[in-house]
PDB file of N, CA, C and O in Angstrom, chain B, residues numbered from 101:
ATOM      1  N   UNK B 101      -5.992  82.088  63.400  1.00  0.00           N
ATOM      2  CA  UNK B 101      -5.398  83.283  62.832  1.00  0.00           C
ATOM      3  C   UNK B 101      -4.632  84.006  63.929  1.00  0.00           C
ATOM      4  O   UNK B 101      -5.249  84.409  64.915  1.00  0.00           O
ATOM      5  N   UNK B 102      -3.253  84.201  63.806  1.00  0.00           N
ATOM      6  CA  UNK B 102      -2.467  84.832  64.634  1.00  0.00           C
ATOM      7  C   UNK B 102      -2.937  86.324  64.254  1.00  0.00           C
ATOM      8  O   UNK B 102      -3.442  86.670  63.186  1.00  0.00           O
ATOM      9  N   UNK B 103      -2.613  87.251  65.542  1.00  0.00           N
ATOM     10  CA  UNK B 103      -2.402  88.595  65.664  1.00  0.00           C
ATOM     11  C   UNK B 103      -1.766  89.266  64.174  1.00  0.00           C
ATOM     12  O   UNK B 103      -2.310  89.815  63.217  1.00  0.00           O
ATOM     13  N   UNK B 104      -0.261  88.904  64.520  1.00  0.00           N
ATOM     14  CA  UNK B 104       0.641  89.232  63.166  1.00  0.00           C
ATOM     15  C   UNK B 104      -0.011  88.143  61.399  1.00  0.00           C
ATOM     16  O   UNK B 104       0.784  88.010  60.468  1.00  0.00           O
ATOM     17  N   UNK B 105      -1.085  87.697  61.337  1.00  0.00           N
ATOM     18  CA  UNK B 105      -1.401  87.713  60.132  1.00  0.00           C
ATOM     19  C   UNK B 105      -2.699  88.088  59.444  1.00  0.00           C
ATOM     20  O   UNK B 105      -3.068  87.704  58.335  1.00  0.00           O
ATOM     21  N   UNK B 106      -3.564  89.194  60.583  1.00  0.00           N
ATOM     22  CA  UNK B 106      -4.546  89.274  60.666  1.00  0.00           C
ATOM     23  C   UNK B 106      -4.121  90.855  59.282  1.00  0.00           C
ATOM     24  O   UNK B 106      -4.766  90.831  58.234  1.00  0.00           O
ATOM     25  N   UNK B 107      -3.508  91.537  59.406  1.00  0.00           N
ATOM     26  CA  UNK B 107      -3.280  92.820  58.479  1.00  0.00           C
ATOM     27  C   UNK B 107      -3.196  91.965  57.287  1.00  0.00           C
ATOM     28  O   UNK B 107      -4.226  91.795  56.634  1.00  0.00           O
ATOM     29  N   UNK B 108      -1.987  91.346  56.885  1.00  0.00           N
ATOM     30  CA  UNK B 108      -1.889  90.916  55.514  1.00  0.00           C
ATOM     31  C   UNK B 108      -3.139  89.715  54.805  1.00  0.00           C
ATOM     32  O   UNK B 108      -3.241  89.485  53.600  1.00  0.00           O
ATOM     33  N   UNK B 109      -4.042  89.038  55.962  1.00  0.00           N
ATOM     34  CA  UNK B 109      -5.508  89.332  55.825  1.00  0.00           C
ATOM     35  C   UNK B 109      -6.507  89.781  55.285  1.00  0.00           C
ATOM     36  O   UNK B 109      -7.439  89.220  54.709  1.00  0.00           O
ATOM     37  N   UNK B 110      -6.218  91.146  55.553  1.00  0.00           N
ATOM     38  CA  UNK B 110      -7.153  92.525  55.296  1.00  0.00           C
ATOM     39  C   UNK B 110      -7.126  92.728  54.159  1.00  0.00           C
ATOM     40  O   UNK B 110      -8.086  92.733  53.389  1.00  0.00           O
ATOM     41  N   UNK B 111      -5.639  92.987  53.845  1.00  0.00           N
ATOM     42  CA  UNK B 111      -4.825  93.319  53.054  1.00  0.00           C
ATOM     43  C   UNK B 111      -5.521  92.598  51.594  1.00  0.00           C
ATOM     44  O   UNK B 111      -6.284  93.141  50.794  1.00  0.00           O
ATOM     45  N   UNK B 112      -5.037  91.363  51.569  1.00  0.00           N
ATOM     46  CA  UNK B 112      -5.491  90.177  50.581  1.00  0.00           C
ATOM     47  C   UNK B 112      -7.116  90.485  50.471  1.00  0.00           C
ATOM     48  O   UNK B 112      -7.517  91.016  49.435  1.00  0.00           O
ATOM     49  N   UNK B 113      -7.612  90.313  51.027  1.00  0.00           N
ATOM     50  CA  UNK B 113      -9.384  90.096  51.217  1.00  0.00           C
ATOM     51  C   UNK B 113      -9.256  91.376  49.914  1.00  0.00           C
ATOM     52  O   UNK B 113      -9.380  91.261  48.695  1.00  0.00           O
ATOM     53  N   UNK B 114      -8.854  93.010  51.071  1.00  0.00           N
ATOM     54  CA  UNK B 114      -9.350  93.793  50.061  1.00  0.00           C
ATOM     55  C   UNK B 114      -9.138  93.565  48.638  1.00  0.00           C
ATOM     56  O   UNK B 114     -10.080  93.313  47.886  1.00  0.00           O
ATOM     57  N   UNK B 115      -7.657  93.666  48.159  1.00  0.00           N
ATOM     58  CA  UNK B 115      -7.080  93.951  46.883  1.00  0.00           C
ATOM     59  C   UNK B 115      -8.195  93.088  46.212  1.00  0.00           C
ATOM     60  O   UNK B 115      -9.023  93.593  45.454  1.00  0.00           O
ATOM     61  N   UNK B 116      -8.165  91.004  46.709  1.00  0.00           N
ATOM     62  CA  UNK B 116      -9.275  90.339  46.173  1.00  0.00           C
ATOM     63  C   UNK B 116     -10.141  91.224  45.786  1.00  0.00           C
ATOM     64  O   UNK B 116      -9.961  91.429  44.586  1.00  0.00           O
ATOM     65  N   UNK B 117     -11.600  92.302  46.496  1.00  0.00           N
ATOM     66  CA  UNK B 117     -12.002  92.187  46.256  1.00  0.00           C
ATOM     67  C   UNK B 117     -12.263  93.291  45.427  1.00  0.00           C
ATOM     68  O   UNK B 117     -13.401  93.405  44.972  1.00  0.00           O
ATOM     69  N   UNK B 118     -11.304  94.220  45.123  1.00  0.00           N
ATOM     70  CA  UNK B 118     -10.733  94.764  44.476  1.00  0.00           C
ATOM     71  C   UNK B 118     -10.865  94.467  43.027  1.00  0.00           C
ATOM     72  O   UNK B 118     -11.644  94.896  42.176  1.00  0.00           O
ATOM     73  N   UNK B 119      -9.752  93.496  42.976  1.00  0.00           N
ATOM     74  CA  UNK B 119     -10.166  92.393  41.056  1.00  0.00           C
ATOM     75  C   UNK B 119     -10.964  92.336  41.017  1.00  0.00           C
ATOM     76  O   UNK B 119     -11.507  92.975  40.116  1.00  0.00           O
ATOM     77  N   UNK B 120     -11.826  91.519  41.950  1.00  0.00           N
ATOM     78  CA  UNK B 120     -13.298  91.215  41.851  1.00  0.00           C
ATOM     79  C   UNK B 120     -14.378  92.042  40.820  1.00  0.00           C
ATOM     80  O   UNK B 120     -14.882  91.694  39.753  1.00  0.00           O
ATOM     81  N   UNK B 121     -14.509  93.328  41.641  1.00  0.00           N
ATOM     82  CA  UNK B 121     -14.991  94.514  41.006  1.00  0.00           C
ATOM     83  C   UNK B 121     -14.478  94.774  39.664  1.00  0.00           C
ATOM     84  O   UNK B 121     -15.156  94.683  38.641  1.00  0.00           O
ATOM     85  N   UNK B 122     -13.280  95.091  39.717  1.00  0.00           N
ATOM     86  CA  UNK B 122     -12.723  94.860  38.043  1.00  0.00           C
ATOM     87  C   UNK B 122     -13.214  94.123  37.131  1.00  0.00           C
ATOM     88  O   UNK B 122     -13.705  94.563  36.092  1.00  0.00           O
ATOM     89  N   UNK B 123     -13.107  92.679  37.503  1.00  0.00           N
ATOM     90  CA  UNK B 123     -13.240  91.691  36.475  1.00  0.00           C
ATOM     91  C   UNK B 123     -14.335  91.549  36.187  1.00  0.00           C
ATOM     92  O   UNK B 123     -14.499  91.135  35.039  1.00  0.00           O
ATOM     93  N   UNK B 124     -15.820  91.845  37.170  1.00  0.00           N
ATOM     94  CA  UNK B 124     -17.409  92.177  36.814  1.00  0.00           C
ATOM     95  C   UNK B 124     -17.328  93.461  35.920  1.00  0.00           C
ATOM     96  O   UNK B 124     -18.041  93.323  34.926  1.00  0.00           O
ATOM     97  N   UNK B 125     -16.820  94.412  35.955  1.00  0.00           N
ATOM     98  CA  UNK B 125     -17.188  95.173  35.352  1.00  0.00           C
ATOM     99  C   UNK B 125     -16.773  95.372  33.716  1.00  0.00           C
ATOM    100  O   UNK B 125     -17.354  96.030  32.852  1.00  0.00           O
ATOM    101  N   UNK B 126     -15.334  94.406  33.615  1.00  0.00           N
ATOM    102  CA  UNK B 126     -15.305  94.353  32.251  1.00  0.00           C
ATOM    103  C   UNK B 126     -16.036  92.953  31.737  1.00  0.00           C
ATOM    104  O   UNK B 126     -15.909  92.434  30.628  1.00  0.00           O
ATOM    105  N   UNK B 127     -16.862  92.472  32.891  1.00  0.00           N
ATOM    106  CA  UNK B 127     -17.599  91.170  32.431  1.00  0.00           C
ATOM    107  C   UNK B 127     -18.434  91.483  31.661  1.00  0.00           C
ATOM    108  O   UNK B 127     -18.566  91.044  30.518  1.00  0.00           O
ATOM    109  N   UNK B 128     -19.381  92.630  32.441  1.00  0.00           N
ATOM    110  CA  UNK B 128     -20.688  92.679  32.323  1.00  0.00           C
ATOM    111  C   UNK B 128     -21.125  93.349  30.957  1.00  0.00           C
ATOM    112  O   UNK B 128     -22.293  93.223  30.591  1.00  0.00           O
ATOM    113  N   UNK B 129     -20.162  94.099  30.151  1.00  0.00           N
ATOM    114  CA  UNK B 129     -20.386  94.573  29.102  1.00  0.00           C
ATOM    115  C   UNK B 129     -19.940  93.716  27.839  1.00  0.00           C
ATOM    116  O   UNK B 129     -19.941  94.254  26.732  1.00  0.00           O
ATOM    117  N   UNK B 130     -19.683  92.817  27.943  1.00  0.00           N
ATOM    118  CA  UNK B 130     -18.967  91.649  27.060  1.00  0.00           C
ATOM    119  C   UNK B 130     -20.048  90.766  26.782  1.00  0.00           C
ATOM    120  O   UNK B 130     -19.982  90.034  25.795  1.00  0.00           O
ATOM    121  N   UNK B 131     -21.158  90.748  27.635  1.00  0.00           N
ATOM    122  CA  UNK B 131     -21.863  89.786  27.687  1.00  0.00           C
ATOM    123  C   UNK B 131     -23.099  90.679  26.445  1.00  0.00           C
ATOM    124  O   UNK B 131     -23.715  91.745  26.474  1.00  0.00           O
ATOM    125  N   UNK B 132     -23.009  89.829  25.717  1.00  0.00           N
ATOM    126  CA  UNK B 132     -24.339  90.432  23.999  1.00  0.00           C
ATOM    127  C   UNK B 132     -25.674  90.716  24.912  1.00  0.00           C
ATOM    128  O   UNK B 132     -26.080  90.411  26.033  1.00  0.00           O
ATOM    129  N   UNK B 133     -26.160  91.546  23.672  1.00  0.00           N
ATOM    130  CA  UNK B 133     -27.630  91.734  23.605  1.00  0.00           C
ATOM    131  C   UNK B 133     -28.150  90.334  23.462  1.00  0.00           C
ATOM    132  O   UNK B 133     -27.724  89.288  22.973  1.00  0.00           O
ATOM    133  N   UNK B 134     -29.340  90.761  24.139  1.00  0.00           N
ATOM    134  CA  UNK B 134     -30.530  88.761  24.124  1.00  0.00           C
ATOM    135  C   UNK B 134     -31.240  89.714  23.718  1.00  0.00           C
ATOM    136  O   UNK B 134     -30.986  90.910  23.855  1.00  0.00           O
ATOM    137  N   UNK B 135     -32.803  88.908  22.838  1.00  0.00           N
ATOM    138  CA  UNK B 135     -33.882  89.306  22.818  1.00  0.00           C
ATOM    139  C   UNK B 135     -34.770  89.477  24.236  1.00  0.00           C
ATOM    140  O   UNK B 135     -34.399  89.058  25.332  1.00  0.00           O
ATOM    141  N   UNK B 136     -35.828  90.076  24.006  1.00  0.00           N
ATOM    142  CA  UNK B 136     -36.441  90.241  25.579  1.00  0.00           C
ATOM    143  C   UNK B 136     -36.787  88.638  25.490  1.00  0.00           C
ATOM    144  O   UNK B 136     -36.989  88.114  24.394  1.00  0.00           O
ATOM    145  N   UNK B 137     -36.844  87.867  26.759  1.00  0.00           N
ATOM    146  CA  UNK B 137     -37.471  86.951  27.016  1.00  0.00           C
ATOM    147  C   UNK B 137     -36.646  86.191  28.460  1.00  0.00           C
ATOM    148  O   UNK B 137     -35.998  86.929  29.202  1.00  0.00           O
ATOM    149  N   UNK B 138     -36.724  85.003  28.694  1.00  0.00           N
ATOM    150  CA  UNK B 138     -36.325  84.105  30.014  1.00  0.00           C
ATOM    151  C   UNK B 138     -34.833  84.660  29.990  1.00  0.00           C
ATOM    152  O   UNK B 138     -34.453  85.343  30.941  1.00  0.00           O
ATOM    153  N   UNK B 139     -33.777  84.322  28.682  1.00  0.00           N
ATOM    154  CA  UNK B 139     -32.683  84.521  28.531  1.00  0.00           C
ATOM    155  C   UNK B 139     -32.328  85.472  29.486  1.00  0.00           C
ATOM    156  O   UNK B 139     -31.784  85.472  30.590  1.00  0.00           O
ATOM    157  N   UNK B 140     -33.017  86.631  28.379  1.00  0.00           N
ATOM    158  CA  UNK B 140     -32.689  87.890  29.267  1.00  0.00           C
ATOM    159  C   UNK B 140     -32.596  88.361  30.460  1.00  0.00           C
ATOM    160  O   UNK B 140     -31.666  88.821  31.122  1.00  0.00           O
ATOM    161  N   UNK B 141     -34.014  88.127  30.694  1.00  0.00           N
ATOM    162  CA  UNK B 141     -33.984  88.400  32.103  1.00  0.00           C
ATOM    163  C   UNK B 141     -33.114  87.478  33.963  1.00  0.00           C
ATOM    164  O   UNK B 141     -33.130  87.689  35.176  1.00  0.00           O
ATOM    165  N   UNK B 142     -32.609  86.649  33.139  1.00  0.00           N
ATOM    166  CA  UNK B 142     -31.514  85.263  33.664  1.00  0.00           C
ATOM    167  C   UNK B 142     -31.027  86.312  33.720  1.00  0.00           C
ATOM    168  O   UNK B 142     -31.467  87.054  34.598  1.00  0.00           O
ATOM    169  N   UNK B 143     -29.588  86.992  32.552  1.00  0.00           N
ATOM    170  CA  UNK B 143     -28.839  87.703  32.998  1.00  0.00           C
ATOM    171  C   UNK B 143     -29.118  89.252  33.176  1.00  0.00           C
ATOM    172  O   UNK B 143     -28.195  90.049  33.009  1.00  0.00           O
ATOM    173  N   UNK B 144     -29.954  89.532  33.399  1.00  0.00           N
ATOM    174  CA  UNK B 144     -30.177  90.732  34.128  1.00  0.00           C
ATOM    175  C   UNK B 144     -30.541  90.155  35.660  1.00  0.00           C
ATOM    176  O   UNK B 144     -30.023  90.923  36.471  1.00  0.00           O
ATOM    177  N   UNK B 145     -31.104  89.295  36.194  1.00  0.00           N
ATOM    178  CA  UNK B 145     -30.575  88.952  37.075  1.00  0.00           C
ATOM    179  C   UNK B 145     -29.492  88.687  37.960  1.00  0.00           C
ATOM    180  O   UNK B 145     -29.298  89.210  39.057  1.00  0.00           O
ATOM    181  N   UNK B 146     -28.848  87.882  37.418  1.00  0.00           N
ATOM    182  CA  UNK B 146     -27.485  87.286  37.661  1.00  0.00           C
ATOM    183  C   UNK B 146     -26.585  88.818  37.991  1.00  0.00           C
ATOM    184  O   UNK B 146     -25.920  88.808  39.027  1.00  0.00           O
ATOM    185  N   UNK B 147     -26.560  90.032  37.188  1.00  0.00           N
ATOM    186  CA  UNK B 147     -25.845  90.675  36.727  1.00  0.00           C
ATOM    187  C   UNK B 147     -26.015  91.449  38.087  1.00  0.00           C
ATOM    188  O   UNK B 147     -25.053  91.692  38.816  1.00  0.00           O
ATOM    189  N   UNK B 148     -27.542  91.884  38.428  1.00  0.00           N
ATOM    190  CA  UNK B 148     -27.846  92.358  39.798  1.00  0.00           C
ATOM    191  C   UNK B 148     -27.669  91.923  40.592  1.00  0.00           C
ATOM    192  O   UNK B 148     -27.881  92.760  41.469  1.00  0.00           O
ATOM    193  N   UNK B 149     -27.166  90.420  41.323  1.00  0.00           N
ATOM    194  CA  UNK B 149     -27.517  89.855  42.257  1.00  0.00           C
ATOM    195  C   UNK B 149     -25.966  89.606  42.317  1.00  0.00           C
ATOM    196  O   UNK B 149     -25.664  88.789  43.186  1.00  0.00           O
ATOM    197  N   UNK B 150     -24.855  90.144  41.561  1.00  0.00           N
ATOM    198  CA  UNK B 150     -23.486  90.138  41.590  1.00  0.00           C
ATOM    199  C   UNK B 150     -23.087  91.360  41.924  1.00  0.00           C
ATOM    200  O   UNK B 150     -22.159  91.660  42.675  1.00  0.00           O
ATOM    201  N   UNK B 151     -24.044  92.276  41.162  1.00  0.00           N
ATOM    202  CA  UNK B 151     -23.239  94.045  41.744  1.00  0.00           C
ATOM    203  C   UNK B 151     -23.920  94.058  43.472  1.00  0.00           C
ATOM    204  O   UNK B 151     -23.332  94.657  44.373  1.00  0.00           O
ATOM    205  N   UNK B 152     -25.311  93.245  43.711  1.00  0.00           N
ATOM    206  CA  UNK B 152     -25.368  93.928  45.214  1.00  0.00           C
ATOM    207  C   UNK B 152     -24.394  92.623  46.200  1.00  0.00           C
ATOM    208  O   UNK B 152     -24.214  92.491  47.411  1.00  0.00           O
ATOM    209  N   UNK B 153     -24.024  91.987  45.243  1.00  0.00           N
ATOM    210  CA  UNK B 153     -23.294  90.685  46.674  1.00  0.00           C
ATOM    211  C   UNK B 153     -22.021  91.293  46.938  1.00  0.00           C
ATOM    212  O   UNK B 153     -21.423  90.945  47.956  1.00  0.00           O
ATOM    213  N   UNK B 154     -21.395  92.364  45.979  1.00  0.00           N
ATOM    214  CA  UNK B 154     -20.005  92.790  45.923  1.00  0.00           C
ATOM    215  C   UNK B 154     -20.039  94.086  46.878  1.00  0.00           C
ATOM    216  O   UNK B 154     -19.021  94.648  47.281  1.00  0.00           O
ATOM    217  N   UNK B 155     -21.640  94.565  47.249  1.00  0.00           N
ATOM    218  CA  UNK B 155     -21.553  95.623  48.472  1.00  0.00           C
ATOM    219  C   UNK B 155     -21.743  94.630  49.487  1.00  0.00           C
ATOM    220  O   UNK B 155     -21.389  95.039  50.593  1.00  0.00           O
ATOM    221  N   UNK B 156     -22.271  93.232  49.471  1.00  0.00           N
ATOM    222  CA  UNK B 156     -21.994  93.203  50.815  1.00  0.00           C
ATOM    223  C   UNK B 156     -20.853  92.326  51.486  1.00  0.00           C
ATOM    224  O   UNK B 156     -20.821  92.009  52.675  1.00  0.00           O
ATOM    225  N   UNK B 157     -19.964  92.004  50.556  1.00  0.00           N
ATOM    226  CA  UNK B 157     -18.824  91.644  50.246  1.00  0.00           C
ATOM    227  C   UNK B 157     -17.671  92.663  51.420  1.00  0.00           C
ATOM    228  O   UNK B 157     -16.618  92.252  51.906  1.00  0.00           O
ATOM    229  N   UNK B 158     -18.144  93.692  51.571  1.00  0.00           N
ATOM    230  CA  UNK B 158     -17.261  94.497  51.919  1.00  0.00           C
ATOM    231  C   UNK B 158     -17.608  94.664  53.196  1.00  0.00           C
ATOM    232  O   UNK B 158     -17.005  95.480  53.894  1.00  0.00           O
ATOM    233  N   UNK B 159     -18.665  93.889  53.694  1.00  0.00           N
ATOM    234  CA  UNK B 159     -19.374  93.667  54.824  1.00  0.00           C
ATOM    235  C   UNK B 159     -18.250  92.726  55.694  1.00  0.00           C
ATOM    236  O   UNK B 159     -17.833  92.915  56.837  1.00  0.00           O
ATOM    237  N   UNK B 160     -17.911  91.631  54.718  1.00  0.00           N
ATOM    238  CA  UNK B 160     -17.073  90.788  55.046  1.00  0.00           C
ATOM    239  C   UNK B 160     -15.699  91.380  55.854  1.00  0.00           C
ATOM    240  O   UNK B 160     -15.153  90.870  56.832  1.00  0.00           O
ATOM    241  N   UNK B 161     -15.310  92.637  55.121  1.00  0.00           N
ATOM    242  CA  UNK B 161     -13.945  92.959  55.261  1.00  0.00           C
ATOM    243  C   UNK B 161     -14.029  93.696  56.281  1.00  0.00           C
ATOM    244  O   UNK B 161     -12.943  93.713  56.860  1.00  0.00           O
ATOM    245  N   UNK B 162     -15.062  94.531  56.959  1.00  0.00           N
ATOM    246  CA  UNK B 162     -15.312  94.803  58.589  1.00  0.00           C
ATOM    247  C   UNK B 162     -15.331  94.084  59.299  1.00  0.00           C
ATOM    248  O   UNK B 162     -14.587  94.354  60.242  1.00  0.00           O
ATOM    249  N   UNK B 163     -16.077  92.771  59.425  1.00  0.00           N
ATOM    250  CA  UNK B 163     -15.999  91.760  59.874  1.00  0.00           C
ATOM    251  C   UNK B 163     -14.686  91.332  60.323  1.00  0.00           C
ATOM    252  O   UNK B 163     -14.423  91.244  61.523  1.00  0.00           O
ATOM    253  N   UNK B 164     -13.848  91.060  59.401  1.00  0.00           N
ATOM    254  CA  UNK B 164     -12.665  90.701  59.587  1.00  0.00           C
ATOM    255  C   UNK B 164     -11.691  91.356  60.239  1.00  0.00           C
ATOM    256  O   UNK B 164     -10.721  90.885  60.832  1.00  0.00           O
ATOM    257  N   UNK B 165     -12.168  93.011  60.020  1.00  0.00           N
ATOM    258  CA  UNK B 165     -11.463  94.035  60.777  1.00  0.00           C
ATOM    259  C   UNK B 165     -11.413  93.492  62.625  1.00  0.00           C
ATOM    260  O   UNK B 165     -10.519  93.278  63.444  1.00  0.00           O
ATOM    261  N   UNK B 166     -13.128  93.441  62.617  1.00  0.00           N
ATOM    262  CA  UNK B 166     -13.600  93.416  64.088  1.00  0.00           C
ATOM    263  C   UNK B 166     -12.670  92.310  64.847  1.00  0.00           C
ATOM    264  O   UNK B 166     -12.009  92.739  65.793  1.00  0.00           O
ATOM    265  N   UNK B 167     -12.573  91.117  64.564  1.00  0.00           N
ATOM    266  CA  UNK B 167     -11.837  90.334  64.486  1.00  0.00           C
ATOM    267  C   UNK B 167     -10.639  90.336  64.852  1.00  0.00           C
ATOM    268  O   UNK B 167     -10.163  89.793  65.849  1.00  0.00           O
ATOM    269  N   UNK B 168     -10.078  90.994  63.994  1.00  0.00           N
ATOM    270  CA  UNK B 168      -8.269  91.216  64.285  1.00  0.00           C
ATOM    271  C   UNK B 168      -7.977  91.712  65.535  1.00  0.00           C
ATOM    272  O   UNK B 168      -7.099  91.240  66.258  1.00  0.00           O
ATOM    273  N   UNK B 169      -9.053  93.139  65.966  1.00  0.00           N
ATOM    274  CA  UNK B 169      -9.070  94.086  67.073  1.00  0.00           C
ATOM    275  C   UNK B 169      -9.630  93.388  67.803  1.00  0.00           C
ATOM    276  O   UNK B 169      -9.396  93.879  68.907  1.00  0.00           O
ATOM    277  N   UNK B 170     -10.367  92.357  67.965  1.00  0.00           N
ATOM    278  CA  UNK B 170     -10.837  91.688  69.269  1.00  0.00           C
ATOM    279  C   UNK B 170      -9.899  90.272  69.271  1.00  0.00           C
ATOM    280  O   UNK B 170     -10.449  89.269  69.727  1.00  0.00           O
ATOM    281  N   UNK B 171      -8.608  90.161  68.816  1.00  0.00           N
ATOM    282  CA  UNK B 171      -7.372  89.111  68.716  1.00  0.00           C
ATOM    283  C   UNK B 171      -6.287  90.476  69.687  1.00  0.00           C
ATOM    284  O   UNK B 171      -5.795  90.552  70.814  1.00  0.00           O
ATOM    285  N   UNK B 172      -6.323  91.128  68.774  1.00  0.00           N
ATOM    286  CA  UNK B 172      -5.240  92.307  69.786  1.00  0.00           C
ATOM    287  C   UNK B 172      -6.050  92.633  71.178  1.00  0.00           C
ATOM    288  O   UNK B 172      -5.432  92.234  72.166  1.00  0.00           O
ATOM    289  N   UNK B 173      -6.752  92.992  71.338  1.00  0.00           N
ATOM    290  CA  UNK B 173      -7.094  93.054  72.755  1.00  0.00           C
ATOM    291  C   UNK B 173      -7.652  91.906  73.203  1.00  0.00           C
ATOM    292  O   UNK B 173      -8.296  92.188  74.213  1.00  0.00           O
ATOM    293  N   UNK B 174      -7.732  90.668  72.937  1.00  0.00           N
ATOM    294  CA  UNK B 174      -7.430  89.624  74.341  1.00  0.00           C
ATOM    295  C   UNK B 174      -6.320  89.801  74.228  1.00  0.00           C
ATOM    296  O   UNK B 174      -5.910  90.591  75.079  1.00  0.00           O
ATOM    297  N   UNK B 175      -5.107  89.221  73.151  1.00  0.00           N
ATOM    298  CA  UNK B 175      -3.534  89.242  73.534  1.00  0.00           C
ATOM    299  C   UNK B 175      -3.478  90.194  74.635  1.00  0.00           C
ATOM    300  O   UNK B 175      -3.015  89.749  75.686  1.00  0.00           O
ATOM    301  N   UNK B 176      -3.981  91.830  74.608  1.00  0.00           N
ATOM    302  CA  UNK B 176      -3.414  92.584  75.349  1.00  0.00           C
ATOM    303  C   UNK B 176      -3.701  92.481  76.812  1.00  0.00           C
ATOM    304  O   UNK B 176      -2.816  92.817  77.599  1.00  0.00           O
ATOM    305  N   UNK B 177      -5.046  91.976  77.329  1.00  0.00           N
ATOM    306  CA  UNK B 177      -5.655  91.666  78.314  1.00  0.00           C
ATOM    307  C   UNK B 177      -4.778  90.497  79.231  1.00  0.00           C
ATOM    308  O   UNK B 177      -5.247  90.057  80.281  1.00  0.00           O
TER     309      UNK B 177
END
């Protein structure tokens, strides 16, 4: 990853994850009532284990920050 493509990077990652969030959230209400049982609780799972991966999703996009800024300062060094 060059210096100059590390922003439009960022850039992409976010907006991605951006939709992302979107497209769960008009997912998650689309999806019917189940009776209580295995079904159910599958996607009440699933459903949780997608809203907390999308906070740490954004974990990613610091990451990537750190990254860019430790590409600009070796270049600068």
């Amino acid at each position: 990853m060059s210096v100059g493509n590390a922003p439009i990077l960022l850039v992409t990652v976010a907006i991605t994850l951006i939709i992302g969030v979107v497209v769960i959230a008009n997912l998650v209400p689309a999806i019917p009532e189940l009776a209580p049982g295995d079904a159910n609780d599958t996607v009440t799972n699933i459903v949780e284990t997608t809203y907390a991966s999308m906070g740490l999703l954004v974990v990613s996009l610091i990451v990537l920050a750190a990254v860019a800024i430790l590409l600009v300062v070796r270049m600068l060094s």
